[in-house]
Every structure is written in structure tokens, then in C-alpha cells.
C-alpha positions in Angstrom: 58.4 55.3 110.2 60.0 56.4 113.5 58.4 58.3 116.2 59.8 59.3 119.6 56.3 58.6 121.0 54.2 55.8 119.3 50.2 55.5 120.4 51.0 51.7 120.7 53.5 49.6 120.9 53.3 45.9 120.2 55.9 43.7 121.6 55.5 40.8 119.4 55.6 40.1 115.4 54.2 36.6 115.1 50.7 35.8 114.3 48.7 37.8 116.7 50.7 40.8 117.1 51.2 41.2 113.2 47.3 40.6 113.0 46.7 43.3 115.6 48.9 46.2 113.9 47.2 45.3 110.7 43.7 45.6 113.0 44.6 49.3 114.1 46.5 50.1 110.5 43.8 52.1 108.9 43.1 54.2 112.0 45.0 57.3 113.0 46.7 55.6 115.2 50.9 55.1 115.4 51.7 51.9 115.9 55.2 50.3 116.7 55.9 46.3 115.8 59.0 45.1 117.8 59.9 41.3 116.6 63.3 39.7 117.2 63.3 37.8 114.4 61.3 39.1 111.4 59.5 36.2 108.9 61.3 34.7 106.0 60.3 35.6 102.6 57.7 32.6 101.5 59.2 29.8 99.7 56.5 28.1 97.4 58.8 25.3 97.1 59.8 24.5 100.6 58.4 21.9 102.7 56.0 22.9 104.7 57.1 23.9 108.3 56.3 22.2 111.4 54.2 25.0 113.2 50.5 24.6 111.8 47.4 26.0 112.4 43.7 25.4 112.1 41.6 28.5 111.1 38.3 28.4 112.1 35.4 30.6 109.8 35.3 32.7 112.9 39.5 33.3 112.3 38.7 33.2 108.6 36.5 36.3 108.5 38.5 38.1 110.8 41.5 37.9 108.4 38.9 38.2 105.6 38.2 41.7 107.1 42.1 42.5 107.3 42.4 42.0 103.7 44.6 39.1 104.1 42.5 35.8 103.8 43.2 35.8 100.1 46.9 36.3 100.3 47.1 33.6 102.9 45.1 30.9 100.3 47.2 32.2 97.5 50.5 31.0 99.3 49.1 27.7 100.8 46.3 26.7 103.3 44.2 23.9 103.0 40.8 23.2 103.4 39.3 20.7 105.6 36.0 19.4 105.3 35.7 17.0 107.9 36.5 15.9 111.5 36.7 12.4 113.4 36.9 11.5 116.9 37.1 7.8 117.9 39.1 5.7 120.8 41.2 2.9 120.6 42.1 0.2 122.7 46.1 -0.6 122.8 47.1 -3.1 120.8 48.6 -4.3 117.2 47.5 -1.9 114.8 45.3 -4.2 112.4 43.7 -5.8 115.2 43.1 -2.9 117.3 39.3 -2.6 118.9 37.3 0.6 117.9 34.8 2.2 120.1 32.1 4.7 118.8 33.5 7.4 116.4 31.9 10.6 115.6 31.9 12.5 112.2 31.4 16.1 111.9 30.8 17.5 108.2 31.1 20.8 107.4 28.4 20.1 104.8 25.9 19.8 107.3 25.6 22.8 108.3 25.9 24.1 104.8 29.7 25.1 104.7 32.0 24.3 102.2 34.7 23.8 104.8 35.3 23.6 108.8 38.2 25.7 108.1 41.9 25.5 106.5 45.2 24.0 108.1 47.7 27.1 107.4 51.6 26.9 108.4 52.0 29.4 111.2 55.0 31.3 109.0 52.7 31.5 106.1 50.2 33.6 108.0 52.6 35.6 109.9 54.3 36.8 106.0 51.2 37.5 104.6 50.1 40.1 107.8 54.0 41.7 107.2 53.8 42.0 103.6 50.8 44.0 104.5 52.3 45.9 106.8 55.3 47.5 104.8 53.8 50.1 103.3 51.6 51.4 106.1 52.9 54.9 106.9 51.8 55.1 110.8 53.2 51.5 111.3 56.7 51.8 112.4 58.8 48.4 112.3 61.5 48.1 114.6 63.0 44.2 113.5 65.3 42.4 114.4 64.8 43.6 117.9 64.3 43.0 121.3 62.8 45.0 124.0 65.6 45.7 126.7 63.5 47.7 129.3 60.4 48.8 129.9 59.2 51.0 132.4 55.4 51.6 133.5 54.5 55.1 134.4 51.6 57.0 134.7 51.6 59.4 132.1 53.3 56.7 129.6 55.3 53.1 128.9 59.3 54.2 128.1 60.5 51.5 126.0 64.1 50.5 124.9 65.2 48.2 122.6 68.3 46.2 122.1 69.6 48.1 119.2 69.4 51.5 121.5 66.3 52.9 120.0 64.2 54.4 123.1 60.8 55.6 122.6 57.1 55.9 124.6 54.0 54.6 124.4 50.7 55.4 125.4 49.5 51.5 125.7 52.1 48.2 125.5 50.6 45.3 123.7 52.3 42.0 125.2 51.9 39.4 121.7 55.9 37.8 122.5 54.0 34.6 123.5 53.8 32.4 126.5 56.9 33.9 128.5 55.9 37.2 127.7 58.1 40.0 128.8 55.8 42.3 129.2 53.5 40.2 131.8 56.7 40.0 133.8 57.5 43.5 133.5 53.8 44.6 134.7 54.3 41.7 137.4 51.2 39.8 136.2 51.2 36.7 137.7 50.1 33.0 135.5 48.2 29.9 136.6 50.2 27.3 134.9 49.5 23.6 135.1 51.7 21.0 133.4 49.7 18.3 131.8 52.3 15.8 132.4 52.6 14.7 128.7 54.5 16.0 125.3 53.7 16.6 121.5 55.6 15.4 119.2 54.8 17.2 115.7 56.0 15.1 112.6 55.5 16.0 109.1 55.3 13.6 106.4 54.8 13.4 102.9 51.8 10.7 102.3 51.4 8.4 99.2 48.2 9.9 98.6 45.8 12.9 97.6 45.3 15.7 99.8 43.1 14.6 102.1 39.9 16.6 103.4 39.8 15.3 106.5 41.2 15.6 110.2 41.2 13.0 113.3 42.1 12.6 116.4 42.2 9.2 117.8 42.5 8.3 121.5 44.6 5.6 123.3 45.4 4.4 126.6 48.6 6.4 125.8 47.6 9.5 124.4 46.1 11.1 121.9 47.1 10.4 117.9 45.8 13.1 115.1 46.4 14.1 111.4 46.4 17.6 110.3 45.9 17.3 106.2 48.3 19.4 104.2 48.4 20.6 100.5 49.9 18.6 97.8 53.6 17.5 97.6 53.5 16.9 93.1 52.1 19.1 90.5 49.3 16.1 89.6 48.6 15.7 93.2 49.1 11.8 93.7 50.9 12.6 96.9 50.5 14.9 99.8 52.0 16.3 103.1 50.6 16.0 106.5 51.4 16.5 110.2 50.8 14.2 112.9 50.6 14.5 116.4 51.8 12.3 119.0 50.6 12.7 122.4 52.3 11.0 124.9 54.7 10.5 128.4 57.2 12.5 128.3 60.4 9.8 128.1 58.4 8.0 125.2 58.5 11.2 123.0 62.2 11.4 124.1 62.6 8.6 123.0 60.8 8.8 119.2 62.4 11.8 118.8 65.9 10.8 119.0 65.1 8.1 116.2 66.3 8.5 112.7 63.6 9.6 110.5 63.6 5.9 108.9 62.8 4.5 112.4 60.3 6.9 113.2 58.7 6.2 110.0 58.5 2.4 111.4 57.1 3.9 114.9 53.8 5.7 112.9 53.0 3.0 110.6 52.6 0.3 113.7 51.2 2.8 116.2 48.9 5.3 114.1 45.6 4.4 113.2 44.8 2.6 109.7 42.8 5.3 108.4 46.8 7.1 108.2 48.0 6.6 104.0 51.0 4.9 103.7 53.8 7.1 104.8 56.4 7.7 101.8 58.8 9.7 103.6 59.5 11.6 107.6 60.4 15.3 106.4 61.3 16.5 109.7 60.0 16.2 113.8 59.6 18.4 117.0 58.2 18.3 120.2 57.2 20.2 123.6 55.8 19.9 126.9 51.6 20.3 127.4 50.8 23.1 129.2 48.0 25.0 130.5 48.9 28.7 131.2 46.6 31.5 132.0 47.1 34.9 133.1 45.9 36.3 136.5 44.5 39.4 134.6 44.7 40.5 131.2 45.5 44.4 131.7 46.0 47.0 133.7 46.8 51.1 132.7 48.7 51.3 129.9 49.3 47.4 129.9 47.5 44.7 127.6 48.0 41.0 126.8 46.8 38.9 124.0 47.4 35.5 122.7 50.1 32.9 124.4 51.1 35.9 126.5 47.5 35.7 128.2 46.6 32.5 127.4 48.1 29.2 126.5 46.1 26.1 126.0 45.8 22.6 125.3 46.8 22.0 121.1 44.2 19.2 121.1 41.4 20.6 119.1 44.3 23.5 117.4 41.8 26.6 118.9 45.0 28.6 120.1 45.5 30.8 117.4 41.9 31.3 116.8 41.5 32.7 120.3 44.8 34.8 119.8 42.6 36.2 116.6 39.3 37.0 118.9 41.5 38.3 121.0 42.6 41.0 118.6 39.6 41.2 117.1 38.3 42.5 121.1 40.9 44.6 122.2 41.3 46.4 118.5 37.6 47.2 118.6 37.8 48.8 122.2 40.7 50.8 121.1 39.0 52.3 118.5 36.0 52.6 119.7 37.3 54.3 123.3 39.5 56.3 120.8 35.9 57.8 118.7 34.2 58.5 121.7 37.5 60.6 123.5 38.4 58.1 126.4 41.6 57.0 127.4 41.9 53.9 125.7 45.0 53.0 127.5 43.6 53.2 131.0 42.0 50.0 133.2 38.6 51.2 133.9 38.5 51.1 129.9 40.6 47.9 129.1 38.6 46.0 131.6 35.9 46.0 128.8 38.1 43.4 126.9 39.8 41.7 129.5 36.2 40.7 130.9 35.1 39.5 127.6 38.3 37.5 126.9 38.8 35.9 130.0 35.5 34.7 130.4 35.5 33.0 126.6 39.3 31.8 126.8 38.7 29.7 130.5 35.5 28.2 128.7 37.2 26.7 125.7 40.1 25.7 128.1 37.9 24.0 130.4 36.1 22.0 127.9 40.0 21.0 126.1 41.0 20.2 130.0 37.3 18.1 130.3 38.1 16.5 126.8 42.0 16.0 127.2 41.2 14.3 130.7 37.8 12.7 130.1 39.7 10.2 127.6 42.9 9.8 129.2 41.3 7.6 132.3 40.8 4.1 132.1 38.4 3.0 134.3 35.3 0.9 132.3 32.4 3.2 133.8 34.4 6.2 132.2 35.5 4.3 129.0 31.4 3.6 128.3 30.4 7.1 129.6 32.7 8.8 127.0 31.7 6.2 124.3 28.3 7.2 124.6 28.9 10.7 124.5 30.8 9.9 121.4 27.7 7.6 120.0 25.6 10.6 121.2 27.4 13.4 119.2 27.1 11.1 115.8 23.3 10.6 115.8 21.9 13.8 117.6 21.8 16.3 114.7 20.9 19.6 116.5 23.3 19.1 118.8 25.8 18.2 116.8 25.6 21.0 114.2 25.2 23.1 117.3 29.0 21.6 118.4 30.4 22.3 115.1 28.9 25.9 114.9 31.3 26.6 117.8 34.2 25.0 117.1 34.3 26.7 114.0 33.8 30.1 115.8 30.3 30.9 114.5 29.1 30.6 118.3 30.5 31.5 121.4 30.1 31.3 125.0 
């Protein structure tokens, strides 16, 4: 479907923008999807890819409601039923001193599952297939937006390929360098964290496991994301871990062969990591904090990384992409029903104040996490320690910490 004038237009096809056409797909709306590069069609038999996230219940329903949940588990996502935290002190791996470790069990408050580690590609397929055959969604991929221009009775929009059309609102979903915050001249608040991720993906010499943990070091944080099985009778299994650390040590790992970084996990990750059969594949990036000055103004919306980009540790960024959606679809419609402009401020406002406020809480307690176990200093290492003992033995608090992590509470 092409119009000369769309309702919306999204600039962005991955995860969020997909999931936010699909949002405002049964409506009466006409939506335009711009993506520069569109998804591949899904491979059962390929690896799994390197971008992977956690779904939380909260993200879970959400997609439950677009009528994609299902899809999504028939391609691949696995479940996760548990989660460990625990610090380390440095040294050889066998002989390596453990301080308190906490254990949260979906189990205990009465879910099958804390949520489901999905590959980023698999997700963003699933909303696409769903999208093809919705006649007042119009695709416009590969392509990239050229120029925009803000006025006040509309957004003219031009893509690479020549195609110009308006808009009544512009959804910025394109990520953290988000062309649409630049054109709108929103200014960010970005603050480097002076470390890098590297992501490696491995295929394990065991079962799927149902478990994920992150433990801390002097030099950074180590986790395991648990992936699906790698053989038909499930006696092995992929996984991806994370490797938190300065900058010129990732470097460094990185431009290893896969053979010596296999060497490099199985003396520096923890023992609770199965023996590693083989390194499918690596990548890595710089920690940053990012965070919009506003989140709208007329005719102008962000959601996502374009808003918001925040610390991987505990893997909530694409879960407050989702609630992000999940707002600013609701206003839309809802402003729609009741005859307001849903494209000006004074209505927008509505989601940017909700938003903003729940986004800067989750990434002030990842900065308070993040930073509360990279210091050294003994008063700090017992302070955290007993937090950590804390967590472990106070049950209402703890199923209270796990209600909101998986998205069933929120600030």
C-alpha cells in the first residue's frame, strides 16, 4: 500500500518499530514502515545470531496481545527459569573466592519461567511476517529517509529511493543515532561507561540450560544468556556470554582466533560455565548510557534506543522499547476515539511523562548496580555482599524484585 499522505510514519523496522506498526495495525490508521535493511527470512538451521534478547512476562504479554508470542516460540526462544548473581575475587579460576550469591526462581512466585532469551532477528521476522498482509500498512524497504521536514500542518518525508510523502506524526524507532531526534534537534545526555561488551556465542557440551548469571569481578562483569539446543537429542547447546571489560582488553580478545578465545573463557569464566565445545562467532561495543532530553514534541515521537539507551547488564532494553510502544500506541488510539490531535505535544506529553519517568528509574538502578560492584574498596565489597546475602533470604522482598524485573511491577 502507498499513500501520498500516511497517518504515521515509523522510521525504523527493527524490533520496536515493527512491534509498533503491528500495535496500530488493526486500527484505521495508515501506517508507513521505512527500514534500510529489511529481516532475512528465518533459517531453522542457522546458528543462532549474536543480537539476543531477554523477554520479560511484561514483554511476553505485550507480544502475546500482537498475536505474535506464538510465532516467536515456534521459530526459537528459550525459556529461562532462573537467575544468579554472585562476585568473585580475581584469581585462577578453580581457586577463585566466592562471596554471597543470590538465586531468583521463577517458581517462587508461581511462574513457569522469568522469561525467554529470543535472537533479536527472530523477533523482528515474526512482527514482518505479520505485517505483509495488512492493507493500511505500507512498507517502504530497503530504504532510507533522505529528509525530513517539520511543519505545522504536517512532517514531509523523502526517502532515498525518491518516494516523498507526509505524515501527520513521525515515529523515530532507527535506534540510538536516531535521525529523526537530530532532525527535530532533540538533544541526548550520553555518558560513556568507560568499558566494552564483548558478545560470544558458543555451542556448550551440554543440555539447554534453564538458567542465567551474572558474575562480578574486579574487572568486569561475566554472564551467560542460555540458548536452545544445538542436536536433535539435545546433548548439546548454544549459549551467549558476555564479557564486560576495559576497553583495550576486549580489543584485545577480540582479535583472537576463535581457538584462543576459547582458551580465554574457559580460564576466566566462572565454573558453573559447561565445557565449551566450540566459539561460533564474537562481537563487541562500547557501554553507553544515552537518554533523550524529551521524548516528543508536535508531530514528533521517539521510542526505544532513539529515546533511550541503557546499560545491557540485566538485558531490560528491549523490554522498555516494548512498554514503550505499548504507551505511545495506547495514547494514539485513545486521543484518536475521543477526536484529539494525536499528533500534537499537549497530547503526546501524556506518554512522554510516563516513559521518562519509568525508563530514568530502571537506568538508575542498572547505573547503581553496574557501579555499586565495580568499586573495590572493602566497606563497599561487604555492603554489596550483604545486600546480596539480603536478597537470598528475604522472601517478600525478593519475590517483590523479581515481580519487577520480570515487568509484572513498575515504578
Amino acid at each position: 500500500m502507498t499513500h501520498t499522505r500516511y497517518d504515521v510514519a515509523i522510521i525504523g523496522g527493527g524490533m520496536t518499530g515493527a512491534a509498533l506498526a503491528q500495535a496500530l495495525a488493526d486500527t484505521d490508521l495508515t501506517i508507513a514502515l521505512i527500514e534500510p535493511a529489511p529481516p532475512a527470512a528465518f533459517d531453522p538451521t542457522a546458528a543462532p545470531d549474536l543480537r539476543i534478547s531477554s523477554l520479560n512476562q511484561s514483554s511476553c504479554t505485550f507480544l502475546e496481545r500482537l498475536g505474535v508470542l506464538e510465532a516467536i516460540k515456534a521459530k526459537r526462544a528459550h525459556p529461562f527459569v532462573r537467575l544468579s548473581v554472585w562476585e568473585e575475587l580475581e584469581g585462577e579460576r578453580l581457586a577463585r573466592r566466592r562471596w554471597n550469591q543470590a538465586t531468583f526462581d521463577a517458581r517462587d512466585i508461581q511462574h513457569d519461567q522469568l522469561g525467554y532469551m529470543v535472537e533479536n532477528r527472530v523477533i523482528q521476522r515474526t512482527l514482518w511476517d505479520a505485517l505483509e498482509h495488512r492493507p493500511n500498512v505500507g512498507i517502504h524497504a530497503p530504504a532510507r529517509l533522505e529528509a525530513l521536514t517539520l511543519d505545522p500542518d504536517g512532517v514531509r518525508i523523502t526517502l532515498d529511493d525518491g518516494t516523498h510523502f507526509e505524515a501527520s506524526l513521525v515515529v523515530g524507532a532507527e535506534g540510538a543515532r536516531s535521525s529523526v531526534r537530530t532532525a527535530a534537534n532533540i538533544e541526548v545526555d550520553t555518558r560513556p561507561y568507560g568499558h566494552k561488551a564483548m558478545i560470544v556465542n558458543v555451542l556448550l557440551d551440554a543440555p539447554p540450560l534453564d538458567i542465567t548469571w551474572q558474575a562480578f569481578t574486579p574487572s568486569g562483569p561475566h554472564a551467560l544468556l542460555p540458548l536452545f539446543k544445538a542436536d536433535e537429542h539435545g546433548h548439546q547447546s548454544y549459549a551467549s556470554l558476555v564479557w564486560y571489560d576495559a576497553p583495550e582488553r576486549i580489543d584485545t580478545l577480540s582479535a583472537l582466533s576463535m581457538e584462543a578465545l576459547k582458551a580465554e573463557l574457559e580460564t576466566t569464566f566462572p565454573g558453573e560455565l559447561p565445557a565449551v565445545n566450540e566459539v561460533l562467532g564474537c562481537g563487541s561495543f562500547p557501554l553507553v548510557r544515552q537518554h533523550a532530553t524529551r521524548y516528543v514534541q508536535d508531530r514528533v515521537a521517539l521510542i526505544g534506543d532513539a529515546a533511550h539507551v541503557i546499560n545491557p547488564l540485566a538485558g531490560q532494553g528491549v523490554n522498555l522499547g516494548f512498554q514503550d510502544v505499548e504507551a505511545l500506541s495506547e495514547l494514539i488510539q485513545s486521543a484518536r476515539s475521543a477526536g484529539k490531535p494525536f499528533w500534537a505535544q499537549h497530547v503526546l506529553n501524556e506518554y512522554a511523562l510516563k516513559r521518562q519517568f519509568a525508563n530514568r528509574v530502571m537506568m538508575s538502578a542498572m547505573d547503581v548496580f553496574y557501579h555499586g560492584f565495580k568499586h573495590q574498596a572493602l566497606p563497599l565489597k561487604l555492603l554489596r555482599n550483604a545486600g546480596l546475602a539480603l536478597a537470598e533470604r528475604a522472601g517478600p522482598g525478593k519475590r517483590k524484585v523479581m515481580a519487577y524485573a520480570m515487568g509484572l511491577s513498575r515504578p
